[in-house]
LOZA-317499 format. One record per atom (N, C-alpha, C, O, CB): residue in one letter; x, z negated, y negated. Coordinates in steps of 0.02 Angstrom, whole numbers, padded with zeros to 5 digits, always signed. Each point is the difference from the previous one (the first is absolute). Glycine has a CB too. Layout:
AXZY;...
***
This chain:
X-01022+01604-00372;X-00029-00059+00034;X+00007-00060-00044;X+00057-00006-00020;X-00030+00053+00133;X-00069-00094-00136;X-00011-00052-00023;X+00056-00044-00001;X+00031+00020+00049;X-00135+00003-00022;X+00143-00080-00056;X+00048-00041+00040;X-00068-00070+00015;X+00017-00060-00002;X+00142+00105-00071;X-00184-00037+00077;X-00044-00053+00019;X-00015-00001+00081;X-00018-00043+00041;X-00035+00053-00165;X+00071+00067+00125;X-00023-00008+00093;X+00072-00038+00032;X+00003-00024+00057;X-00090+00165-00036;X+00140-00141-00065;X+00076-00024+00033;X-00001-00094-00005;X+00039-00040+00024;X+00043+00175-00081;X-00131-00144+00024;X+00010-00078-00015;X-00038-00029-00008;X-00045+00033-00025;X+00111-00025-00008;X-00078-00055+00039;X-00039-00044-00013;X-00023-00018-00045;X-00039-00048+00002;X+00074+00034+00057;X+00007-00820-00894;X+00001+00074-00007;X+00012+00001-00071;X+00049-00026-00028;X-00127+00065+00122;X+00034-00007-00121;X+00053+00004-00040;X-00009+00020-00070;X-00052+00029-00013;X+00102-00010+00111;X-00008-00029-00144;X-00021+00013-00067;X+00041+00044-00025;X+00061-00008+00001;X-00106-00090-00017;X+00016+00149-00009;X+00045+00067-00039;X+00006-00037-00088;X-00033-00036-00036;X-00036+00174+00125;X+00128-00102-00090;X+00017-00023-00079;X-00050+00040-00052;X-00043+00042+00014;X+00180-00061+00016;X-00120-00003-00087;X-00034+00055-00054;X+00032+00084+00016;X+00058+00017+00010;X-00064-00130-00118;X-00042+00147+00105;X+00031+00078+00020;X-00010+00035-00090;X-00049+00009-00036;X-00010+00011+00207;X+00142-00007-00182;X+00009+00051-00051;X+00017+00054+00015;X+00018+00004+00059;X+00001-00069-00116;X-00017+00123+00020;X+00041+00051-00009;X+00043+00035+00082;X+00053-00023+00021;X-00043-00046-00160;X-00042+00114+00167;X+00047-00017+00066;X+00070+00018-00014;X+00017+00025-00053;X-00109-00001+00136;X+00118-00032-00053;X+00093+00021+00004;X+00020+00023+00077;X+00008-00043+00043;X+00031-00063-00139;X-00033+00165+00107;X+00028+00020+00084;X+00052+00000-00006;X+00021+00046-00036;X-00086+00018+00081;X+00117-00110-00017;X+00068+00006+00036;X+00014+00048+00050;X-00027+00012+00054;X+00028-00117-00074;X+00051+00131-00012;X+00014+00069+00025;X+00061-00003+00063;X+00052+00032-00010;X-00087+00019-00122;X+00029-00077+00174;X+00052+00000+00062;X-00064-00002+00084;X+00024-00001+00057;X+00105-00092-00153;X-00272+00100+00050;X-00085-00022+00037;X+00008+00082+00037;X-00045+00022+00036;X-00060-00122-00153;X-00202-00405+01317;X-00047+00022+00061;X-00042-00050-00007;X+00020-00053-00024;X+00051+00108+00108;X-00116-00050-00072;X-00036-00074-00012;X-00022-00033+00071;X-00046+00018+00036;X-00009+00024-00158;X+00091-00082+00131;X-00009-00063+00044;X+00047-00066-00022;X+00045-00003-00042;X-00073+00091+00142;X+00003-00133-00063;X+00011-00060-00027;X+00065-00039+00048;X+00001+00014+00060;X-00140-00015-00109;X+00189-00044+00023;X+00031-00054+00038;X-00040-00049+00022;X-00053-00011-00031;X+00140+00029-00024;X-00067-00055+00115;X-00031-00055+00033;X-00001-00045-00046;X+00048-00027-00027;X-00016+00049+00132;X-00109-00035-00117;X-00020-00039-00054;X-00028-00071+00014;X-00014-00009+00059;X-00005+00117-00108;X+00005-00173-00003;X-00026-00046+00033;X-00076+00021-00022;X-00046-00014+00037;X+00152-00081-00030;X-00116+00124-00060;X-00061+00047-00015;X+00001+00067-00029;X+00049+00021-00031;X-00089-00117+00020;X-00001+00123+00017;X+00028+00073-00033;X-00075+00035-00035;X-00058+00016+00016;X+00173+00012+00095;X-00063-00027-00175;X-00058+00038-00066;X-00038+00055-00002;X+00013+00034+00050;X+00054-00070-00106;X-00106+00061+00024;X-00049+00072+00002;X+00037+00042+00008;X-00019+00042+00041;X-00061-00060-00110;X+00164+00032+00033;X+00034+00046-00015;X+00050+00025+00071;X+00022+00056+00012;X-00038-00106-00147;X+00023-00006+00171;X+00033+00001+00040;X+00077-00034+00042;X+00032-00006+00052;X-00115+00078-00108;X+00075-00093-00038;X+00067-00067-00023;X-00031-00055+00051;X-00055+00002+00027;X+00087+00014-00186;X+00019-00067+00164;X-00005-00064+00035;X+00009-00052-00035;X+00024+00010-00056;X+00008+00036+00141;X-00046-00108-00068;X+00024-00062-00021;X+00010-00051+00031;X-00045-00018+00038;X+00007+00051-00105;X+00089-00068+00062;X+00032-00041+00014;X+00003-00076-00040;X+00048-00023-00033;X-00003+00133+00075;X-00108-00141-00030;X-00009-00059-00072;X-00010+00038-00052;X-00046+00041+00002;X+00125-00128+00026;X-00034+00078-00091;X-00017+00016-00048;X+00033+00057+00006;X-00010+00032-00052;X-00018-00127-00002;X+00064+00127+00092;X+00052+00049-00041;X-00038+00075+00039;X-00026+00008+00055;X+00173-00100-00071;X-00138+00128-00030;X-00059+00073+00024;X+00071+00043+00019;X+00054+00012-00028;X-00193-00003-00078;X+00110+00008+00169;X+00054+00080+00014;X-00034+00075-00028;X-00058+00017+00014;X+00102-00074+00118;X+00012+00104-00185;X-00016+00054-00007;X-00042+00042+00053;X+00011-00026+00054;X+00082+00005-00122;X-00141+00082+00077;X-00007+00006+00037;X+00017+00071+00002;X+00014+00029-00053;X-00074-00128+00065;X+00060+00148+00079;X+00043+00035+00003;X-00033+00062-00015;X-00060+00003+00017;X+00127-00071+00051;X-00038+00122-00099;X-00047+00043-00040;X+00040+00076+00018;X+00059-00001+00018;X-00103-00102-00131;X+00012+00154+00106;X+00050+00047+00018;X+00054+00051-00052;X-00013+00028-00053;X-00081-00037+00145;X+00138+00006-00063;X+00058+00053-00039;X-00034+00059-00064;X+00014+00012-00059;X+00059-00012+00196;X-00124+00024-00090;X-00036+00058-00029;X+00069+00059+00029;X+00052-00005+00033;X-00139-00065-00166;X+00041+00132+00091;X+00045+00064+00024;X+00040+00035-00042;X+00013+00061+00000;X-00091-00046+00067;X+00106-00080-00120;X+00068+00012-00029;X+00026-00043-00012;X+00006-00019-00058;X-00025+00093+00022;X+00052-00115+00102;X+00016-00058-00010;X+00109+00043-00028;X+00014+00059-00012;X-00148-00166+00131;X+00177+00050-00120;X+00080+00017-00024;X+00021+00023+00049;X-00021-00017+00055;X+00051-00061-00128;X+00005+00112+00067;X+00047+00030+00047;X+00053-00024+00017;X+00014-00019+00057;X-00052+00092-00089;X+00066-00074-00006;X+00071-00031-00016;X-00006-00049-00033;X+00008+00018-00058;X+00044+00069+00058;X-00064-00158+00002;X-00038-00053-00062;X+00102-00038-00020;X+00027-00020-00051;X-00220-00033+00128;X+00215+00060-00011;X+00090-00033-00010;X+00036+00031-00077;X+00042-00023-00039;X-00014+00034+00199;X-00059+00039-00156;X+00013+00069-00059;X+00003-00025-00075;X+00032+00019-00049;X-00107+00069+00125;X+00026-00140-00066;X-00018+00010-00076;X-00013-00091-00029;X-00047-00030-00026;X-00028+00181+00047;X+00133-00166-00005;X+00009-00097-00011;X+00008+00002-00088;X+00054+00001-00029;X+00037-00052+00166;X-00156+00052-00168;X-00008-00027-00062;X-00056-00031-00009;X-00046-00005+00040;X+00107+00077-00077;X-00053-00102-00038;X-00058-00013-00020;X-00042+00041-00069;X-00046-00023-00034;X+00097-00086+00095;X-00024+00162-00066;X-00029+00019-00064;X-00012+00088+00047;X+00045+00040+00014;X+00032-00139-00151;X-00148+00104+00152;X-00048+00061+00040;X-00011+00061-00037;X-00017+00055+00023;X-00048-00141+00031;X+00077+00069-00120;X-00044+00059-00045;X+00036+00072+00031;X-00033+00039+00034;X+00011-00120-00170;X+00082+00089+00121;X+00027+00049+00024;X-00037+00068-00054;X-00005+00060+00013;X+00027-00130+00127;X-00044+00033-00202;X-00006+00063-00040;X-00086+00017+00005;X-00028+00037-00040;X+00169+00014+00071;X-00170-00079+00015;X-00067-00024-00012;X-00025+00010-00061;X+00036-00026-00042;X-00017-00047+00113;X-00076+00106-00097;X-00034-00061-00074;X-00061-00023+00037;X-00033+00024+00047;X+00061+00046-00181;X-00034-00131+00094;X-00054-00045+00023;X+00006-00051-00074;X+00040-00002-00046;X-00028+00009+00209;X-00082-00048-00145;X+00020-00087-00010;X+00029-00051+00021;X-00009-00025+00056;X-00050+00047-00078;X+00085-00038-00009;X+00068-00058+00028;X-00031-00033+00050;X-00054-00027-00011;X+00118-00006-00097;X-00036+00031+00168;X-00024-00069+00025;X+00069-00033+00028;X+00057+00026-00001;X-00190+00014+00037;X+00115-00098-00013;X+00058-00048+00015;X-00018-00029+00061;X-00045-00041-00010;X+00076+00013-00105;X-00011+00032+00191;X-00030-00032+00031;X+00036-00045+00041;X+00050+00016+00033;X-00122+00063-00048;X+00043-00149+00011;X+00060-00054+00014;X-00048-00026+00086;X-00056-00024+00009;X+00115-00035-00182;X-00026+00070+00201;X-00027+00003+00073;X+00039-00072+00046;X+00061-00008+00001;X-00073+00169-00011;X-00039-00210+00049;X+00047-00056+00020;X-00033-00027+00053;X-00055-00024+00009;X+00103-00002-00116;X+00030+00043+00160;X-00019+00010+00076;X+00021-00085+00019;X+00048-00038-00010;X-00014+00196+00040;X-00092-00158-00001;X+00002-00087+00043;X+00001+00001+00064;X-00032+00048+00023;X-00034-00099-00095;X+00097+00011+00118;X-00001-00003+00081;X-00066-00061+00035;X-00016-00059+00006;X+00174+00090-00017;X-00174+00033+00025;X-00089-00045+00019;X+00016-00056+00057;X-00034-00051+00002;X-00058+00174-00012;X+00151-00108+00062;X+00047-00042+00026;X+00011-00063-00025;X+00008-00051+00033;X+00034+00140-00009;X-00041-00083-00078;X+00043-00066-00031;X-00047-00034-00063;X+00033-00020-00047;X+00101+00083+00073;X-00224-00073-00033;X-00048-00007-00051;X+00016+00044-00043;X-00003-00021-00058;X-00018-00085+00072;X+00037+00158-00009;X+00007+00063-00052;X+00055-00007-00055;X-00005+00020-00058;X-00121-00004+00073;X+00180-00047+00013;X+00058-00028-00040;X+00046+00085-00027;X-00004+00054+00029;X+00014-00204+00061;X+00028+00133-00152;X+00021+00060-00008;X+00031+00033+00033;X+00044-00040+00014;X-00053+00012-00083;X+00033+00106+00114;X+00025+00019+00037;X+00068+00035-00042;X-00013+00053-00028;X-00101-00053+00109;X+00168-00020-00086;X+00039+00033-00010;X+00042+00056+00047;X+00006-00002+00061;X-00024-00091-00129;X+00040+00129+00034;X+00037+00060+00026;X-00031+00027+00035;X+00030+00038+00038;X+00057-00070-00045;X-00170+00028+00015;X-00014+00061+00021;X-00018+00089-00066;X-00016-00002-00060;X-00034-00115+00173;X+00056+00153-00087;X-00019+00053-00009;X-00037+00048-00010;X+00003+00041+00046;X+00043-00082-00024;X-00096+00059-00081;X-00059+00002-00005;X+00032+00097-00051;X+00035+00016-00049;X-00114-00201+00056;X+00037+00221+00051;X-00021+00105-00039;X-00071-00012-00035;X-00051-00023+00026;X+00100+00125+00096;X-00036-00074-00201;X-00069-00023-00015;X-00012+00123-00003;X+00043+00042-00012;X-00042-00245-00093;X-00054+00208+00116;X-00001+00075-00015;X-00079+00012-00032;X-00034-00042+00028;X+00128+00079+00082;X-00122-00012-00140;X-00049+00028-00044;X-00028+00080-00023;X+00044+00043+00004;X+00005-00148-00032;X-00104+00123+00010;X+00006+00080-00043;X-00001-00026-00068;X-00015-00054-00025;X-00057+00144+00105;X+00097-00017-00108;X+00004+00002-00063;X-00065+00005-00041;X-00053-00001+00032;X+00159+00043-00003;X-00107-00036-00098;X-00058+00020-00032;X-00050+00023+00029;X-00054-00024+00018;X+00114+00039-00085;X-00025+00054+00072;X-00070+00061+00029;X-00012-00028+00066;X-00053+00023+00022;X+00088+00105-00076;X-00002-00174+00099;X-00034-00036+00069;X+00054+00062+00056;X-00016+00009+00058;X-00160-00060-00106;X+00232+00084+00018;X+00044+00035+00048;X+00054-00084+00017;X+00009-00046-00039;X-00014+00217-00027;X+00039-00162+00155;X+00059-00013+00004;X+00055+00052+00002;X-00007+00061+00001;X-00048-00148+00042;X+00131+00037-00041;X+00040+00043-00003;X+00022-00002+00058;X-00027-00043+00035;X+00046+00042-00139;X+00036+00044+00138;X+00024+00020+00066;X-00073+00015+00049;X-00006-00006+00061;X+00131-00076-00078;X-00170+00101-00027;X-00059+00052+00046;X-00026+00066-00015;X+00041+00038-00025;X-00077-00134+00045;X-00024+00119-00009;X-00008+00054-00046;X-00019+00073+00009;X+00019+00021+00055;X+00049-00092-00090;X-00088+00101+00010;X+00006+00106+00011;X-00058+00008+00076;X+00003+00043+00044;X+00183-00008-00084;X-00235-00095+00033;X-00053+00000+00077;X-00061-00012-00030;X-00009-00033-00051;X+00083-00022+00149;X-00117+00085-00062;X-00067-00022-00012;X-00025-00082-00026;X-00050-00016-00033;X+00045+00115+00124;X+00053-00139-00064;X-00031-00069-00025;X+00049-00006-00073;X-00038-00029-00038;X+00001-00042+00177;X+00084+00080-00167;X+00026+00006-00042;X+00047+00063-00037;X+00059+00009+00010;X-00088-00114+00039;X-00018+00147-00098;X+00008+00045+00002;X+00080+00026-00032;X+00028+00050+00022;X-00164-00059-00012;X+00169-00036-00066;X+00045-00025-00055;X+00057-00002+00047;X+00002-00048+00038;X-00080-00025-00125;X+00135+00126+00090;X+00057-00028+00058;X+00059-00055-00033;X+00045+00017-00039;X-00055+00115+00106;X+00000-00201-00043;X+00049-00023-00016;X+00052-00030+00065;X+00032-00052+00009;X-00108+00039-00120;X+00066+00061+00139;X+00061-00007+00063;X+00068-00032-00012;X+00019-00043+00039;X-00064+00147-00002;X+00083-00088-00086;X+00045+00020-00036;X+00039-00060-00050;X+00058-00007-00019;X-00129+00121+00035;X+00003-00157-00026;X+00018-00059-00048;X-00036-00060+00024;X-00049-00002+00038;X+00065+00076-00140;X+00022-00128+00069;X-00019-00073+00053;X-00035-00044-00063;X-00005-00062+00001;X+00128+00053+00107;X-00139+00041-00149;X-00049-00057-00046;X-00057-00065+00012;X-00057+00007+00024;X+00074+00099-00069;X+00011-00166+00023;X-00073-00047+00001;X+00012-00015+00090;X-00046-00025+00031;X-00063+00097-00150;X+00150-00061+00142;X+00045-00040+00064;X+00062-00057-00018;X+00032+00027-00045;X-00051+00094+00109;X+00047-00180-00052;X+00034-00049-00001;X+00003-00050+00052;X-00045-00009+00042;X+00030+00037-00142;X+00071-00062+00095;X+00017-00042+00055;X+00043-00051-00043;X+00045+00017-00038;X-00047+00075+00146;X-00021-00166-00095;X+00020-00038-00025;X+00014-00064+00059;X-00034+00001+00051;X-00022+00058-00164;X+00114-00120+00103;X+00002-00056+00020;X-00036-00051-00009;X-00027+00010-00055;X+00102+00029+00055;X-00101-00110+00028;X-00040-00030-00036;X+00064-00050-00029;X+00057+00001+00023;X-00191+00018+00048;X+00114-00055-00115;X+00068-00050-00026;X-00031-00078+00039;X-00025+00004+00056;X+00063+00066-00210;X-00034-00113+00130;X+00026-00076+00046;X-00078-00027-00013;X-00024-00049+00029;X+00185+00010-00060;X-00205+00087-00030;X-00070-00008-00021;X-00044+00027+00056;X-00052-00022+00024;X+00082+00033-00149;X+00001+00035+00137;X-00040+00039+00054;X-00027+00060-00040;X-00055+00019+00019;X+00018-00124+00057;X+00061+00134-00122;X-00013+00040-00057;X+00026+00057-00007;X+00061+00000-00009;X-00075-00084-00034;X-00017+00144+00044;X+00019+00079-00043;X-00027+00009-00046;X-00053-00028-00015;X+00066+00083+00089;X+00018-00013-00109;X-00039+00033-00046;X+00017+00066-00026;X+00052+00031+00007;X-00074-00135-00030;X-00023+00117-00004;X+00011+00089+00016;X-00048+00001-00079;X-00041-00036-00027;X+00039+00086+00209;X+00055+00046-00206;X-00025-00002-00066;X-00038+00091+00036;X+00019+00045+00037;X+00093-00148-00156;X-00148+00091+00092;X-00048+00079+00008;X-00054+00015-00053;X-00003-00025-00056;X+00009+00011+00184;X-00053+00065-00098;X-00046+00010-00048;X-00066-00016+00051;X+00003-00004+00061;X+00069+00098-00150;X-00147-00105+00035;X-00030-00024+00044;X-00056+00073+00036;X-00020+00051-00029;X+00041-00193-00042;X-00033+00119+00147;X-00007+00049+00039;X-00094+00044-00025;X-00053-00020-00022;X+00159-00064+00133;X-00076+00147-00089;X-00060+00041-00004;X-00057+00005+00038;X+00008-00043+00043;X+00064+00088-00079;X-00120-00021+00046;X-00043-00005+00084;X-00009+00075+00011;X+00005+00037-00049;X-00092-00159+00042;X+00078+00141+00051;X-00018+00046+00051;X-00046-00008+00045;X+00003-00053+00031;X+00086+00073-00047;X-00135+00019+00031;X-00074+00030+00045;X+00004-00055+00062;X+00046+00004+00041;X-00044+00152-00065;X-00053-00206+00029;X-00023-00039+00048;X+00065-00071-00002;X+00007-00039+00048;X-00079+00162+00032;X+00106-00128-00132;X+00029-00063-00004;X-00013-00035-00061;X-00016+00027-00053;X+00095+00012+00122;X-00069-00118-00056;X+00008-00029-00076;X+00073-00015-00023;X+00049+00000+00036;X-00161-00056-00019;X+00111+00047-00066;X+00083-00010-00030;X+00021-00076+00031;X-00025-00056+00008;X+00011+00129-00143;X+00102-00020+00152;X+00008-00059+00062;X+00081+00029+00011;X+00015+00060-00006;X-00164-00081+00082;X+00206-00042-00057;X+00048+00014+00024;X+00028-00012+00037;X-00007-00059+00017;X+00001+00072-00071;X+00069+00036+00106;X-00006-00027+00038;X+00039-00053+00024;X+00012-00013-00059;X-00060+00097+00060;X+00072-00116+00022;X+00070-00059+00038;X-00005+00009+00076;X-00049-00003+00037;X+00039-00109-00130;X+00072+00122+00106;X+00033-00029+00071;X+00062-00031-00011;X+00046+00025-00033;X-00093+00062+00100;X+00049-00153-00033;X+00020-00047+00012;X+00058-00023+00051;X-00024-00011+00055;X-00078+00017-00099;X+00176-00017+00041;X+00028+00006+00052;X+00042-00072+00005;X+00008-00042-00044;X-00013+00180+00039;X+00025-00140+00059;X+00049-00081-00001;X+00056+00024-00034;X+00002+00052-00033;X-00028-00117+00152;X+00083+00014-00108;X+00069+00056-00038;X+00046+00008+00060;X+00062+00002-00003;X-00052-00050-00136;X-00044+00051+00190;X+00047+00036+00060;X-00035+00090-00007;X+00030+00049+00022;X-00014-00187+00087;X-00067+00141-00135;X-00045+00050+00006;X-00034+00012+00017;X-00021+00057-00012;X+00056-00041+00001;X-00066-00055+00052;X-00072+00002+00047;X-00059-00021-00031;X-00011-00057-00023;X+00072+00031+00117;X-00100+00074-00095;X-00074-00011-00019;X-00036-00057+00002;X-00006-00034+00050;X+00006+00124-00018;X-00024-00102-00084;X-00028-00077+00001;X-00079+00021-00040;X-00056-00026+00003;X+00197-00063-00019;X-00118+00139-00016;X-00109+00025-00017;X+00014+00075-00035;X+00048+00034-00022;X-00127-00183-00034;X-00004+00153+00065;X+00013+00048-00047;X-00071+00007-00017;X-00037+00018+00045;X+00149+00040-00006;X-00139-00072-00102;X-00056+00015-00045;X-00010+00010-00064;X+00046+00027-00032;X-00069-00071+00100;X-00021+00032-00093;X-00020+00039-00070;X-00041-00063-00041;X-00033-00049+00015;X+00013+00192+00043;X+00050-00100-00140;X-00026-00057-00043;X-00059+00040-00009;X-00002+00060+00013;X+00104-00126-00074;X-00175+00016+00028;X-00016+00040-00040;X-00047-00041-00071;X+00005-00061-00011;X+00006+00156+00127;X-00046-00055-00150;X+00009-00001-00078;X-00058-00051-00027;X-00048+00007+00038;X+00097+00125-00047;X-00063-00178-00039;X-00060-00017-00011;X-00028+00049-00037;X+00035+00031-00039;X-00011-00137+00049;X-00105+00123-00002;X-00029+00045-00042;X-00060-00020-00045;X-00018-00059-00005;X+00060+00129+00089;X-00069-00025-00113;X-00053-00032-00060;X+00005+00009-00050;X+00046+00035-00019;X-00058-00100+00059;X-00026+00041-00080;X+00004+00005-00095;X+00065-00057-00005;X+00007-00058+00020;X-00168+00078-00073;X+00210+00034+00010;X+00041-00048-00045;X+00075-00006+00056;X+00055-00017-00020;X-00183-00067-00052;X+00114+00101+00139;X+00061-00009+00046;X+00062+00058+00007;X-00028+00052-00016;X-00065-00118+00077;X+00145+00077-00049;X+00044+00057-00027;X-00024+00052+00021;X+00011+00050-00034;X+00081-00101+00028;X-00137+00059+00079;X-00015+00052+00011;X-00034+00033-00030;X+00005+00060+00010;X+00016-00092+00057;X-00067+00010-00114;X-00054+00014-00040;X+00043+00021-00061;X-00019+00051-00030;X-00077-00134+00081;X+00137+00059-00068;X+00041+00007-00064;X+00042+00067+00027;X+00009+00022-00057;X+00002-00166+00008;X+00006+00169+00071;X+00036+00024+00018;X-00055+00063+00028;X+00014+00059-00009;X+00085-00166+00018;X-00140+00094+00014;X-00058+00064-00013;X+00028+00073+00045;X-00007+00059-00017;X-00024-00109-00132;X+00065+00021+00214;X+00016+00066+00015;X+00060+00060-00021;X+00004+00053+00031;X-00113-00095-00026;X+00140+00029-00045;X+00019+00014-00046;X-00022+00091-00046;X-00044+00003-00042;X+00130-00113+00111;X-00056+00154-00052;X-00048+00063-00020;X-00055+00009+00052;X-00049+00028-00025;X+00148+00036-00030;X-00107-00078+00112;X-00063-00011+00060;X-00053-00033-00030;X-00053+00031+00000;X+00125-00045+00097;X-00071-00020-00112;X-00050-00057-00017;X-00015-00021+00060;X+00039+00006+00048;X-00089+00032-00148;X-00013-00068+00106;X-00016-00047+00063;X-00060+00024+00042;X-00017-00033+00048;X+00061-00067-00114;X-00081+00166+00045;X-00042+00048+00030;X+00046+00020+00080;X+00053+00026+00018;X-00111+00026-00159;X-00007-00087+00172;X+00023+00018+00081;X+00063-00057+00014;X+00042+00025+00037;X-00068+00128-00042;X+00040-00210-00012;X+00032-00030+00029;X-00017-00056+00042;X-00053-00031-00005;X+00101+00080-00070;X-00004-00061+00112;X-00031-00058+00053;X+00026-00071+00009;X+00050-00011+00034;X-00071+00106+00024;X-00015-00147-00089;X-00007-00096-00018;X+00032+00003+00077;X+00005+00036+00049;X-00144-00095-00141;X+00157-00003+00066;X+00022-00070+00069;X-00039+00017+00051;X+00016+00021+00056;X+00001-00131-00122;X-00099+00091+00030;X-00043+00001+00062;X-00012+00049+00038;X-00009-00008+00060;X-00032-00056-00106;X+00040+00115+00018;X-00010+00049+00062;X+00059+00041+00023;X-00005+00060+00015;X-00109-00051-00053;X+00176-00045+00040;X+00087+00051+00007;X-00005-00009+00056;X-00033-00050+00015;X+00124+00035-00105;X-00069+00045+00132;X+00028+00000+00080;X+00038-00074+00023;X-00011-00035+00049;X+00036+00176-00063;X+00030-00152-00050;X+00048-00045+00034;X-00054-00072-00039;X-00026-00038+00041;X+00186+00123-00029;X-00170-00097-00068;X-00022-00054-00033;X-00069-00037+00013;X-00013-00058-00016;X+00084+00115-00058;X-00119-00005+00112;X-00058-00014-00017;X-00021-00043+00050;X-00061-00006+00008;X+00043+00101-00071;X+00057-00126+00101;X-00026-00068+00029;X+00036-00051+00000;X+00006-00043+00044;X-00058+00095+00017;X+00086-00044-00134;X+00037-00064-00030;X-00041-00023-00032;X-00004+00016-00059;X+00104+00012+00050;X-00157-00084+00042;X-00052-00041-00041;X+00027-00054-00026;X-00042-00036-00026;X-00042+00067+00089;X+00153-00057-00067;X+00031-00065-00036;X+00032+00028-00040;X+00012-00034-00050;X-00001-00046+00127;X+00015+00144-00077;X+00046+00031-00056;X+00060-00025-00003;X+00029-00019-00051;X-00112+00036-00012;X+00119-00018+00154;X+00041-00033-00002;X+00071+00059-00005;X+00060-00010+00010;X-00144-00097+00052;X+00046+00168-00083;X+00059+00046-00013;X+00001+00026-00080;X+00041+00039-00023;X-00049+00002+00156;X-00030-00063-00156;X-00016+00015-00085;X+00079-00025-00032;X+00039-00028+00039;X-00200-00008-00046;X+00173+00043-00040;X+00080-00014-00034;X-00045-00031-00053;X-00061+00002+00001;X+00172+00106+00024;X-00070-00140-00076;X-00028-00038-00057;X+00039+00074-00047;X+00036+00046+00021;X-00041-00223+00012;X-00015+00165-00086;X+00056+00079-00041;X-00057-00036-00062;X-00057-00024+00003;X+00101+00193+00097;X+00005-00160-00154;X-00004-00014-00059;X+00034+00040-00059;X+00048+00034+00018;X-00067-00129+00043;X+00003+00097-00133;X+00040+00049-00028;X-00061+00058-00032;X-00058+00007+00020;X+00174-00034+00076;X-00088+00057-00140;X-00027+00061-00045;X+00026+00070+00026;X+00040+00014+00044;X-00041-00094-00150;X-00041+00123+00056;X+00046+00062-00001;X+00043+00014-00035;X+00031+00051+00017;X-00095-00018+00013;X+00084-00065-00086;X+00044+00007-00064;X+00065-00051+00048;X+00056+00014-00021;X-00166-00004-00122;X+00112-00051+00186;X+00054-00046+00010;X+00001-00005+00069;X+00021-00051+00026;X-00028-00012-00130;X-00016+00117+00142;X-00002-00005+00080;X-00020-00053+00042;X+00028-00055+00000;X+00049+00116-00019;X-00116-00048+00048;X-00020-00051+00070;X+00065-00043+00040;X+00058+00011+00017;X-00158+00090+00010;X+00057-00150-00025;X+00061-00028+00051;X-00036-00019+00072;X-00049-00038-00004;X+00127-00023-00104;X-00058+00085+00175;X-00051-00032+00073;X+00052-00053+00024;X+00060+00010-00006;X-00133+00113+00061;X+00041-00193-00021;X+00030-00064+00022;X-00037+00027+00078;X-00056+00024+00011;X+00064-00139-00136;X+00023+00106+00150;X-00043-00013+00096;X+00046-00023+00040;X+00055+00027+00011;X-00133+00073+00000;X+00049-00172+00022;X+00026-00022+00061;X-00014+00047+00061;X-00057+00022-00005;X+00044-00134-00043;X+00043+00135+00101;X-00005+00002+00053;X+00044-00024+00054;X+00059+00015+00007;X-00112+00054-00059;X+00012-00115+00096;X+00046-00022+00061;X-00010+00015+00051;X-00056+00017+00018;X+00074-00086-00057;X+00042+00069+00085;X+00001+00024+00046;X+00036-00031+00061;X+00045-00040-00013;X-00065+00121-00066;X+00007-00071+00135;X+00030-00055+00041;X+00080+00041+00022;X+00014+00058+00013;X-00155-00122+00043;X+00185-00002-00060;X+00079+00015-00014;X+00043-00039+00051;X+00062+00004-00002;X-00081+00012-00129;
***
C-alpha cells in the first residue's frame, strides 16, 4: 500500500566532488486568521500548523536524547538548527521545550518499522535518524543527521513533535524542503533513486496547500560541505 494513502530560500553553495559521511494532524489553533496550510496568525506571529505523525512516528522518542541522529547512516551532512517560538508570547523564544525530530534514510526506509508491505527493509530493531533535543534560552535545537531520502507519494520532509517540558504536547508537524534548479533537493538528486516518480510540495498530501510556504525550511550548503536547514516553528505555549 502506498504511504501516501496514510498522510497527507535559498542559495546552494558551489557543488564539488561529493563526499558521503558515513554515520546517511492537520487542523489549526484558534486563530485571529488562519493560512492556506492550516497554521494561524496572531498579528505578525504565524502558528506552525498541525500535520500528522504519519505511520512511523517514535516510539520511545525519551530513548534517544541526542543531538547527533546518524546512528551510522550514510548520507549528506546535514545540520538542522530548528527554533521553537511561543505564538503566546509574539513568537518569543520558547525555552525548555522539547522538540523529537524523526526522518527516512537514503533509500526513504525508517527505523523501528519494517518487514510489511508498506516498508519492505526490517528495521524494527534500530532507532536511526530519531532524536530528542531541549530548546536552550534561544529557543533552539539542533540536530546533526544526514539529509532525508523520499519515498512513493511524499516530498522530502521531516518530521517534529513538539512538547512543553512538563511533557505535554504542544504540536506536532513537518518540515518541508525548497525545490528546483540549484536547491539541495535537486543537488542531492534522490540520491541512488534519482527523482523519477517523486512527489514536489505541490502535489504532497501534507504540503500541497501550503500556498505561503509557511512550512518550507531555508537550508543552505553543498554536497562536498553538507547542508545546513534553519526553521522557525511556533507554537502556542
Amino acid at each position: 500500500m502506498e504511504r501516501k494513502n496514510f498522510l497527507r530560500s535559498l542559495l546552494i553553495g558551489a557543488v564539488s566532488t561529493p563526499v558521503i559521511i558515513d554515520a546517511c494532524k492537520k487542523s489549526s489553533e484558534t486563530p485571529t486568521t488562519t493560512t492556506a496550510t492550516g497554521g494561524s496568525s496572531n498579528s505578525n506571529c504565524v502558528v506552525a500548523p498541525t500535520e500528522t505523525e504519519g505511520p512511523f512516528p517514535t516510539k520511545a522518542p525519551a530513548s534517544y536524547v541526542r543531538s547527533d541522529i546518524t546512528e551510522g547512516k550514510s548520507g549528506y551532512k546535514l545540520t538542522a538548527k530548528i527554533t521553537i517560538g511561543n505564538s503566546n508570547n509574539n513568537c518569543s523564544a520558547l525555552a525548555g521545550a522539547i522538540v523529537d525530530i524523526w526522518h527516512c534514510d537514503a533509500e526513504g526506509n525508517y527505523s523501528e518499522y519494517g518487514g510489511t508491505g508498506m516498508q519492505s527493509t526490517n528495521y524494527q530493531s534500530v532507532h536511526f535518524l530519531r532524536g530528542r533535543q531541549t530548546t536552550d534560552t534561544n529557543g533552539l535545537v539542533t540536530f546533526t543527521s544526514i539529509f532525508p531520502g523520499w519515498y512513493s507519494g511524499r516530498a522530502t520532509h521531516i518530521h517534529v513533535h513538539i512538547y512543553n517540558a512538563a511533557g505535554n504536547s504542544l504540536k506536532v508537524t513537518q518540515i518541508a524542503f525548497p525545490e528546483g534548479s540549484g536547491t539541495a533537493v535537486a543537488l542531492v538528486n534522490g540520491y541512488s533513486k534519482g527523482m523519477s516518480g517523486y512527489t514536489y510540495n505541490k502535489n504532497d498530501n501534507v504540503f500541497s496547500d501550503d500556498t505561503s510556504g509557511i512550512e518550507i525550511a531555508t537550508v543552505t550548503g553543498s554536497l562536498s560541505a553538507g547542508f545546513e536547514l534553519k526553521m522557525q516553528i511556533s507554537v502556542p505555549a
